[in-house]
N, C-alpha and C positions, 0 to 999 in steps of 0.2 A: 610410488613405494614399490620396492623391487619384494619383498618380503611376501613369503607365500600365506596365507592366512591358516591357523589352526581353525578347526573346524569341527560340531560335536561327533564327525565319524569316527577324526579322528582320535579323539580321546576314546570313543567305544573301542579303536582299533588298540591304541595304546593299554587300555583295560583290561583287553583280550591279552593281548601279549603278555605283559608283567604282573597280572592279577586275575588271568585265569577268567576274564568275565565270559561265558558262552555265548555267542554270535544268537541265542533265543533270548537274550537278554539285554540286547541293544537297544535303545528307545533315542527317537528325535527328540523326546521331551527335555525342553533348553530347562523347565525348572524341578526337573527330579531332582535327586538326591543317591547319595550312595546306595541307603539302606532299601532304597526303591526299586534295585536293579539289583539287589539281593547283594551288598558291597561293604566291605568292615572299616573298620579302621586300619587294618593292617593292610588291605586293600590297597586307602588310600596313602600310608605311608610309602606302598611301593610305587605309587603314580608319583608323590608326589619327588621320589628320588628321582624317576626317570625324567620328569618335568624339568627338574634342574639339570639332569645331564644336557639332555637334549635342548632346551631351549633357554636356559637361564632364569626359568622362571620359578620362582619362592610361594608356595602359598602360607604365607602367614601363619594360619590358624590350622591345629593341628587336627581340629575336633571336624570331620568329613558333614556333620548335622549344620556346620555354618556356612555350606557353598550348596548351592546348586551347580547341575554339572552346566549351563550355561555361563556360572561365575567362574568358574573352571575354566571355561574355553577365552571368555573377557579377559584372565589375566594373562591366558600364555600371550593372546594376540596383542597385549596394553605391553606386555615384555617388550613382546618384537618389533612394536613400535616405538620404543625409546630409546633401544639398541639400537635400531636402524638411523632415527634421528640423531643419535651419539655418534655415528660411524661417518 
């Protein structure tokens, strides 16, 4: 598999960029939550645009209380593994 892996830095990093999350509010923690990292919904509507620009990935469900940010990272990487197997 040529495909680089999303990984939880980088969604903190993605976070930071398009939702302002501050670098004191990064966590490894794969089963926080938005609201854990101090994170709205509006938050996650702009992750989830950039999610689709950049990777193709959809998350379903609008409401940020139904992912942890490990579910997060499981879908962009289940993306890039379908795209890749489609390609």
């Amino acid at each position: 598999m040529s495909a680089t892996t999303f990984t939880l830095d980088d969604l903190m990093a993605l976070l930071s960029e398009k939702a302002g999350l501050p670098a004191s509010a990064h966590t490894t923690d794969r089963d926080a939550h938005f609201a854990d990292i101090g994170l709205d919904s509006l938050a996650f509507l702009s992750m989830q645009t950039a999610l689709q620009d950049r990777y193709g990935t959809e998350m379903p469900e609008e409401n940020p209380d139904l992912y942890t940010l490990g579910e997060i990272v499981d879908t962009v990487n289940a993306t890039a593994s379908n795209s890749a197997g489609m390609a």
